[in-house]
C-alpha positions as CSV (number, residue, x, y, z in Angstrom):
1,X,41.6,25.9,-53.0
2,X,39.8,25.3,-49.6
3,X,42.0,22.6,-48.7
4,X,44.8,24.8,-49.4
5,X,43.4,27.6,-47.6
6,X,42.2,25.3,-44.4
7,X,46.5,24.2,-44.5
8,X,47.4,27.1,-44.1
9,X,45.8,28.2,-41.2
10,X,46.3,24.7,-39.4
11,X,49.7,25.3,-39.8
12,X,50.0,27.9,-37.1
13,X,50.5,27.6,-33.8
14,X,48.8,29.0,-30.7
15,X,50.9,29.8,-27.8
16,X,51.2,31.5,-24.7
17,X,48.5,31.2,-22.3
18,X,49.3,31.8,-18.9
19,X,46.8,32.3,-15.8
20,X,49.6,34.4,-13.7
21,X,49.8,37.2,-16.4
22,X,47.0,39.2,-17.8
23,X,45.8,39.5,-21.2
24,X,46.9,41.9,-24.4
25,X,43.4,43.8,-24.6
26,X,40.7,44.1,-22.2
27,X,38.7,43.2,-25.3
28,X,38.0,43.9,-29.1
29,X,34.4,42.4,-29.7
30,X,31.5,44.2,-28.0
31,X,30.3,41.9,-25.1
32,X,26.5,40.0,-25.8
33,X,23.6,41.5,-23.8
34,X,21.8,39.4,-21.7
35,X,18.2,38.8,-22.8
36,X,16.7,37.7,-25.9
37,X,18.0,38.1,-29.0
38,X,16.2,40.7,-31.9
39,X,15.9,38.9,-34.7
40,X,12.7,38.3,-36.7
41,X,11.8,34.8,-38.4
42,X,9.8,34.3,-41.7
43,X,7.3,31.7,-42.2
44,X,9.6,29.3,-44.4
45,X,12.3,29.9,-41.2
46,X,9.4,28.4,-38.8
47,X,8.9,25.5,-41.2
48,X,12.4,24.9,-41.0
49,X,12.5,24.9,-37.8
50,X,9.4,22.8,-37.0
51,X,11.1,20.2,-39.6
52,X,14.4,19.9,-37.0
53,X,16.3,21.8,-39.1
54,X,18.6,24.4,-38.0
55,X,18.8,27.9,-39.4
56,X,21.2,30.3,-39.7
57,X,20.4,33.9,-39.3
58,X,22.7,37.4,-39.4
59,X,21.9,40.6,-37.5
60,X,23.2,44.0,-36.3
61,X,25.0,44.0,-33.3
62,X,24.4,46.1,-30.2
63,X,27.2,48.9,-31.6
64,X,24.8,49.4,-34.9
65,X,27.7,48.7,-37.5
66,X,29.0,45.2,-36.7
67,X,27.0,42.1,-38.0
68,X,26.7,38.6,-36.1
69,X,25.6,35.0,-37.6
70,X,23.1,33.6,-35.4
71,X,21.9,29.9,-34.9
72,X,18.4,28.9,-34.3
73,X,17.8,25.5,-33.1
74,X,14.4,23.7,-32.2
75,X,15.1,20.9,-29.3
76,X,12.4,18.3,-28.0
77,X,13.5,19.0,-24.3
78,X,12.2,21.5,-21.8
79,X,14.7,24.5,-21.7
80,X,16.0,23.9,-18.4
81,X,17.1,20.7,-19.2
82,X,19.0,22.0,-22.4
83,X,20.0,25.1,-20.3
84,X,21.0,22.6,-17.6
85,X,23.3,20.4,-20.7
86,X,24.9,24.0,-21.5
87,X,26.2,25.4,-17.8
88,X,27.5,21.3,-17.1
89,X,31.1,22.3,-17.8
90,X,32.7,19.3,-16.0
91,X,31.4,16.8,-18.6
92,X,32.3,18.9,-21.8
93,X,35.6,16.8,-22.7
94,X,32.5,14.4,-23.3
95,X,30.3,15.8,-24.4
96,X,31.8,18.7,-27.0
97,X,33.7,17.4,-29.8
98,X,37.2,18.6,-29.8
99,X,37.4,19.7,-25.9
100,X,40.0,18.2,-24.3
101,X,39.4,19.8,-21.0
102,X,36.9,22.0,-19.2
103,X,37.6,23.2,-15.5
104,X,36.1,25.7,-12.9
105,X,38.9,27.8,-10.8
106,X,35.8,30.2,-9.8
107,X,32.3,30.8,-9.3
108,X,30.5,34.3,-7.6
109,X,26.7,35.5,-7.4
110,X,25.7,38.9,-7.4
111,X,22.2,40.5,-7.8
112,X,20.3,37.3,-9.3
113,X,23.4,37.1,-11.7
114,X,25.8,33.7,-11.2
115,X,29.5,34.3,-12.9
116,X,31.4,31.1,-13.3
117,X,35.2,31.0,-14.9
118,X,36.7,28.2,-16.9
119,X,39.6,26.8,-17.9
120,X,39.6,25.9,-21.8
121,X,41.7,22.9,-23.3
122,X,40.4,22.6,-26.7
123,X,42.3,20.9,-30.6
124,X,41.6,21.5,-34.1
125,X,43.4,19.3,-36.2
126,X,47.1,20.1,-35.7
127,X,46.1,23.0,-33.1
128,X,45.8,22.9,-29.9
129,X,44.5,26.1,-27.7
130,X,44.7,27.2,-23.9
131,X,42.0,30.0,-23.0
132,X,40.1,31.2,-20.3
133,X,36.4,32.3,-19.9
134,X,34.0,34.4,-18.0
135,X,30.7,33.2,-17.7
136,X,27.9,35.4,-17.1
137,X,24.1,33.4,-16.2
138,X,20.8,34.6,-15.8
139,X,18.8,31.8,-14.3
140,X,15.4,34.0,-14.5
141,X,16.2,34.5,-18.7
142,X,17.6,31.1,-19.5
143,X,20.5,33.0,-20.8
144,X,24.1,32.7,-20.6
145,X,27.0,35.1,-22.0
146,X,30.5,35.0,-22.0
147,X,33.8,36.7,-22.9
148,X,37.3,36.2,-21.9
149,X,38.8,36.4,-19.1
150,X,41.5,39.9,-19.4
151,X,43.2,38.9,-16.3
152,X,44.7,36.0,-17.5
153,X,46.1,35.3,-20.8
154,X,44.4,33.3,-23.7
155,X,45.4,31.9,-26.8
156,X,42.6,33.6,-28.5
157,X,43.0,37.0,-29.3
158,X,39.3,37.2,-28.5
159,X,36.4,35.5,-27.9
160,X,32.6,36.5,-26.9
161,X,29.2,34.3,-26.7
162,X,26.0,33.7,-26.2
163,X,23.4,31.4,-25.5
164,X,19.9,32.1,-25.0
165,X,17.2,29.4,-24.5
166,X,13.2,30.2,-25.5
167,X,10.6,27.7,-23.7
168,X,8.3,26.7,-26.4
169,X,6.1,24.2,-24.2
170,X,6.5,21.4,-21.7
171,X,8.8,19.6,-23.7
172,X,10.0,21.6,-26.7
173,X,12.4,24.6,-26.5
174,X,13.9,26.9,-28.8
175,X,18.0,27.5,-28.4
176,X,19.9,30.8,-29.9
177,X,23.7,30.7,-30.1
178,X,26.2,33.0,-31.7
179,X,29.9,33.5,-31.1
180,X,32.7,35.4,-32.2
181,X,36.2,34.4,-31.9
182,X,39.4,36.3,-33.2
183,X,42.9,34.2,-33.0
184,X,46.3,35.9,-32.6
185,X,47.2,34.7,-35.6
186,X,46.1,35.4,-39.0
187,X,44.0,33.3,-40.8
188,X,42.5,34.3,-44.5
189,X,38.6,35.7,-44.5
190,X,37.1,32.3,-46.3
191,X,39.2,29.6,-43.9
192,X,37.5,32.0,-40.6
193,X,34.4,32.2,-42.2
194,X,34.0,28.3,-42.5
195,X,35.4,28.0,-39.3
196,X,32.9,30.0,-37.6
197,X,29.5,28.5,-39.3
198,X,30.9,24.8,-38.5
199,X,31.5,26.2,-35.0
200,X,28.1,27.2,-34.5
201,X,26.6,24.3,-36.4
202,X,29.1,22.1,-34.0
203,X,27.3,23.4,-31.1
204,X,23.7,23.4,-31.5
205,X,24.3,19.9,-32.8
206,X,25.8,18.3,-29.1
207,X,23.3,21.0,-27.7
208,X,20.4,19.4,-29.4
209,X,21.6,15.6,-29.2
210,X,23.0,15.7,-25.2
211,X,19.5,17.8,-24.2
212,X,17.1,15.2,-25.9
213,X,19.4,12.2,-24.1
214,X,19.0,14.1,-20.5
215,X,15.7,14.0,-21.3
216,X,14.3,10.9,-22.1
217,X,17.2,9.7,-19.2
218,X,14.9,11.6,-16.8
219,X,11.4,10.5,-18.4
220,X,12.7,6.5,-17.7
221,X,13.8,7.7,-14.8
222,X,10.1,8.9,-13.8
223,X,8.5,6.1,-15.2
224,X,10.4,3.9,-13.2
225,X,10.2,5.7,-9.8
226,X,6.0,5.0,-11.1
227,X,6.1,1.6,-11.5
228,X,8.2,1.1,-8.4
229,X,5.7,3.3,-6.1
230,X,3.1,1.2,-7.5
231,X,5.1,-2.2,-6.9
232,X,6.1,-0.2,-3.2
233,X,1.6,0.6,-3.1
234,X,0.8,-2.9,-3.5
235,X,3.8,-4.8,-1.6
236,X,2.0,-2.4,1.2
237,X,-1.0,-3.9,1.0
238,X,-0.2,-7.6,0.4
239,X,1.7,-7.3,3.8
240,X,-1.2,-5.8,5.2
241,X,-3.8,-8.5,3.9
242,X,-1.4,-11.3,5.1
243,X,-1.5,-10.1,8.3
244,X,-5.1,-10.1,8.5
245,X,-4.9,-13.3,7.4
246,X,-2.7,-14.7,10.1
247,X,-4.9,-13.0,12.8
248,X,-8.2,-14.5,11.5
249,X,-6.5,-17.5,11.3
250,X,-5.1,-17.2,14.5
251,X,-8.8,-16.3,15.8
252,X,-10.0,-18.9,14.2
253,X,-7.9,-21.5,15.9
254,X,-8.5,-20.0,19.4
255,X,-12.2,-20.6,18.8
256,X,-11.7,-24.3,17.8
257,X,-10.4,-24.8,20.5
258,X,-13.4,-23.6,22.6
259,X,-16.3,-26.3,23.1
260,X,-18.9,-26.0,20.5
261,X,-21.5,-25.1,22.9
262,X,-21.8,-22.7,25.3
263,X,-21.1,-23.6,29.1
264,X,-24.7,-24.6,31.0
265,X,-25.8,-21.9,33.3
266,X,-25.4,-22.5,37.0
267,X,-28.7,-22.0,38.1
268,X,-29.3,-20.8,41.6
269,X,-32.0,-22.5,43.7
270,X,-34.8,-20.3,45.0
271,X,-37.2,-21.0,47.3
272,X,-40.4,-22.1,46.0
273,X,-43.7,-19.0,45.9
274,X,-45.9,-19.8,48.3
275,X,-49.4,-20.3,46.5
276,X,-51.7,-17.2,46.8
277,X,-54.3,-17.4,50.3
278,X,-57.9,-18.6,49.0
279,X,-61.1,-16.5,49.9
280,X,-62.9,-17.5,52.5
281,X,-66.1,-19.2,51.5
282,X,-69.4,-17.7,52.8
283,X,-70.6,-20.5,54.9
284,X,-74.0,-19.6,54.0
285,X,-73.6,-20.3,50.0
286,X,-72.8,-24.1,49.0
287,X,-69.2,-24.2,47.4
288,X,-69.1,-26.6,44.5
289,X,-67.6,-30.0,44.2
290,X,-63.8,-29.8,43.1
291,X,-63.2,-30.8,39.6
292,X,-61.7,-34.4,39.0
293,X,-58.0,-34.7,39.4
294,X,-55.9,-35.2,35.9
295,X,-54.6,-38.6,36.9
296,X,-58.5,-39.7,38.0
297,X,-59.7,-38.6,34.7
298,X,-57.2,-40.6,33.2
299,X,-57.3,-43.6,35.2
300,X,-61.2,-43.7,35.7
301,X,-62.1,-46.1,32.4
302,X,-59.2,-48.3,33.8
303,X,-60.8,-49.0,37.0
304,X,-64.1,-50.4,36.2
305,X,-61.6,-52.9,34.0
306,X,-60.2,-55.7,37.1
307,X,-56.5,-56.0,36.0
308,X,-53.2,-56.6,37.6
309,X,-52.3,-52.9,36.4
310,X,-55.0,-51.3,38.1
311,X,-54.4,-53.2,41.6
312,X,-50.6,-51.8,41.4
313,X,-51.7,-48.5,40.3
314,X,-54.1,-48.3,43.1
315,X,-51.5,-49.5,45.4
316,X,-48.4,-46.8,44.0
317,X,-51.2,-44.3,44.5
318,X,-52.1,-45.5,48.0
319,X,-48.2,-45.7,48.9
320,X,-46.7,-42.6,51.2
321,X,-43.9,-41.9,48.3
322,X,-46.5,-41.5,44.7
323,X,-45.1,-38.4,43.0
324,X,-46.4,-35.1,43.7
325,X,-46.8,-32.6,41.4
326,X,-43.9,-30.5,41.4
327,X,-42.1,-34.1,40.7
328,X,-43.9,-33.5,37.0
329,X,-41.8,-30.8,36.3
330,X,-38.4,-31.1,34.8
331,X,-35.4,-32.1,37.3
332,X,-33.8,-28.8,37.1
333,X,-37.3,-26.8,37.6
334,X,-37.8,-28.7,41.2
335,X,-37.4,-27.2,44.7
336,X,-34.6,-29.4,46.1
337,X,-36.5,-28.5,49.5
338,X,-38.9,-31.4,49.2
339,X,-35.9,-34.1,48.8
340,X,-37.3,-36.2,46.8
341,X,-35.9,-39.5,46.3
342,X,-38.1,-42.7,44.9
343,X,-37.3,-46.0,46.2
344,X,-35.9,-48.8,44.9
345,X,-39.2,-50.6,43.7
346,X,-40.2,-47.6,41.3
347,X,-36.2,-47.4,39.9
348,X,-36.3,-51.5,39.2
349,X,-40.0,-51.1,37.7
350,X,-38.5,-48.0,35.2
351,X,-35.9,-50.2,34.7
352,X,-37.9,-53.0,33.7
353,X,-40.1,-51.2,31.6
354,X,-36.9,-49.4,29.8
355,X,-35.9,-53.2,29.3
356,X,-39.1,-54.1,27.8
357,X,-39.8,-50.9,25.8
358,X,-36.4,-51.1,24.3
359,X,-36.1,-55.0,23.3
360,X,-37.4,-54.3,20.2
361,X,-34.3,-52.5,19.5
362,X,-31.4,-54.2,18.6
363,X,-30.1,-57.6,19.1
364,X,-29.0,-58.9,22.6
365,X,-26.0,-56.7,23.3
366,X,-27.9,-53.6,22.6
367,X,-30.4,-54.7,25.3
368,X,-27.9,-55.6,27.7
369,X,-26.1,-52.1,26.6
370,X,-29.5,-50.2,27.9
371,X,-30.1,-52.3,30.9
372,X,-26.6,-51.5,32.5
373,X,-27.2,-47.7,31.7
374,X,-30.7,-48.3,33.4
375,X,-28.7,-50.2,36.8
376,X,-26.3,-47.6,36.6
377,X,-29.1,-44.8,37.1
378,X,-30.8,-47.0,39.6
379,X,-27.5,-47.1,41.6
380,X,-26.8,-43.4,41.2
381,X,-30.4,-42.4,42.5
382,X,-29.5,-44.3,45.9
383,X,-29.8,-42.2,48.2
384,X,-25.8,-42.9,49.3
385,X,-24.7,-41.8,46.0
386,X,-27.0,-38.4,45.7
387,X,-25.4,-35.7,42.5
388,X,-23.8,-33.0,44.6
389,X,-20.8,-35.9,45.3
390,X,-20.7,-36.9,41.7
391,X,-18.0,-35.4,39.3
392,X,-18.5,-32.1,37.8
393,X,-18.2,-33.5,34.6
394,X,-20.9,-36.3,35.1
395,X,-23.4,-34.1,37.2
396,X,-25.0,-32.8,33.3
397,X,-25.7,-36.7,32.4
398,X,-26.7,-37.5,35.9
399,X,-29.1,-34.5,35.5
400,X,-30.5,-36.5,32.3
401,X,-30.2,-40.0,33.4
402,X,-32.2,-39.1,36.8
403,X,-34.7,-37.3,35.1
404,X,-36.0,-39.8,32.0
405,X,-36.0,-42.7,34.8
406,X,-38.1,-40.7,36.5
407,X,-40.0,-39.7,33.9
408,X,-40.5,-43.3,32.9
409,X,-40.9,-44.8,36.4
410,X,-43.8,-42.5,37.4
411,X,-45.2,-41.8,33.7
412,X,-45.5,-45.2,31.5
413,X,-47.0,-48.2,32.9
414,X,-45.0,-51.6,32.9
415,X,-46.4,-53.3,29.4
């Protein structure tokens, strides 16, 4: 009998629509009201709903005599995501089964309200319809309303709508939809009925599956754009260590390159300090005898010995050129006033005693090793050769050299 019934009213043709000529009617259904629907849910509705199961619900229209079906929907998707699914009219021929074509030819805003028109290509088995529809959008209400357009002619006797969309959370929604549709033909009471519940079951079902696919699209999406500022946070800062790297390293290099130790100080010679004037002595009070030299104290027990050591001590000490004090000091502590310069005799005698004191080192190239560097001080110390005229980069060792012969010459005694 259904089948029967469903044959018939595929049977019949829609046609007709033109966009130069206006419609029949300005309208037989009452138009929706924008805002949200008055209907009341009981607890077992709720369960339903919280199960993902839609509902279908029947109320009193605005008029007070007319009824409506209404279908409640819960979607796992923020509402302006599903509301954004809904007002997408280009991609319905994809998205809407049975919707051959969707297109704009105009759009308006007036007083928070946007009004978009469409051009409807739509099939149903063996029919095919041509209608056009005004939109009517509250951005603030998440609700959307619609009706035909009267200007232009339809296939559809009439049709009105409505879609209203209740934020339930972050990421849950509930959608409302109802319709009402009239064709130009007629079609028996049972075949409409069917046709209008499988309508609205038809459209909260690609409501519900196209909003849940925007919105795990746009979750990958943001987990994505995460990982890749985290990738772009830490590409940041591997450059950034790198380059310290390189410039530490570069440092580092620049210091190699630098002697290991620090350049000798150029000291500048200064005139000796005159020693501080002695009080004069009363003549009347006997001064006391002046304390033993250091090098009599020393030398004393060698003198009441008869050697060949104390003869030429006696004799270097007797000689115009023995050392003087200031001569104790380092080489670099010395007043260059006094010019000292020892003779030959006391070089050859350090040079001997160097020999001596380092034959017990070494085999006989290490002792001729020593006594060349020993000549080779003796020659520099000539008074031809003196260090200002030496090489800057010898003048240090000279330094060195003059000062151990020196120290040896006037310091250790000849074994």
């Amino acid at each position: 009998m259904l089948r029967a019934l469903l044959a018939s009213a595929l049977v019949v043709a829609a046609r007709g629509a033109s966009d130069s000529l206006p419609h029949f009617h300005r309208g037989k259904f009452s138009p929706y009201e924008i805002g949200p629907p008055s209907v009341s849910l009981s607890s077992s509705d709720e369960q339903r709903l919280a199960a993902g199961e839609p509902i279908t619900q029947a109320y009193v229209n605005s008029d007070g005599h007319s009824r409506r079906l209404l279908m409640v929907k819960d979607i796992c998707a923020p509402a302006d995501v599903v509301m954004g699914r809904i007002l997408d009219f280009d991609r319905y021929k994809d998205m809407v089964k049975g919707c051959d074509e969707c297109e704009r030819y105009e759009m308006s805003e007036s007083n928070g309200l946007k009004t978009i028109k469409c051009s409807y290509k739509i099939h149903a088995a063996s029919m095919r319809f041509h209608y056009f529809m005004e939109h009517t959008f509250d951005p603030r209400q998440h609700c959307l309303t619609w009706h035909l357009d009267y200007r232009r002619r339809s296939d559809l006797d009439d049709s009105v709508g409505y879609w209203y969309i209740q934020p339930r959370g972050q990421e849950s929604c509930r959608a409302f939809y109802s319709c009402d549709t009239k064709l130009r033909t007629w079609v028996p009471g049972p075949v409409y009925a069917i046709m209008t519940k499988q309508a609205l079951k038809q459209a909260t079902v690609w409501v519900d599956y196209e909003s849940v696919k925007e919105w795990e699209r746009r979750k990958s999406a943001r987990r994505a754009t995460g990982l890749e500022a985290v990738a772009s946070e830490w590409r940041t800062k591997w450059q950034q260590a790198s380059s310290n790297i390189r410039r530490r390293g570069n440092e580092a290099k620049v210091k190699l390159r630098e002697p290991f130790f620090p350049p000798k100080r150029q000291l500048t010679e200064t005139p000796p300090a005159s020693p501080p004037a002695a009080p004069e002595a009363d003549p009347t009070e006997s001064s006391p005898p002046p304390p033993p030299l250091m090098e009599d104290a020393e030398e004393a027990p060698a003198k009441d010995m008869p050697d060949e050591d104390s003869s030429e001590d006696s004799d270097e000490e007797s000689s115009p050129h023995a050392p003087s004090p200031s001569s104790r000091l380092p080489f670099h502590q010395r007043s260059s006033k006094p010019a000292f310069r020892p003779p030959m005799e006391a070089i050859l005698a350090a040079s001997k005693h160097c020999k001596l004191a380092f034959g017990a080192r070494g085999g006989a190239r290490g002792r001729l090793q020593r006594t060349r560097r020993i000549t080779t001080a003796a020659d520099q110390l000539r008074p031809s050769r003196p260090a200002p005229f030496l090489p800057v980069s010898m003048r240090g060792s000279f330094d060195r050299i003059q000062s151990s012969v020196l120290m040896v010459a006037h310091r250790l005694k000849p074994q």
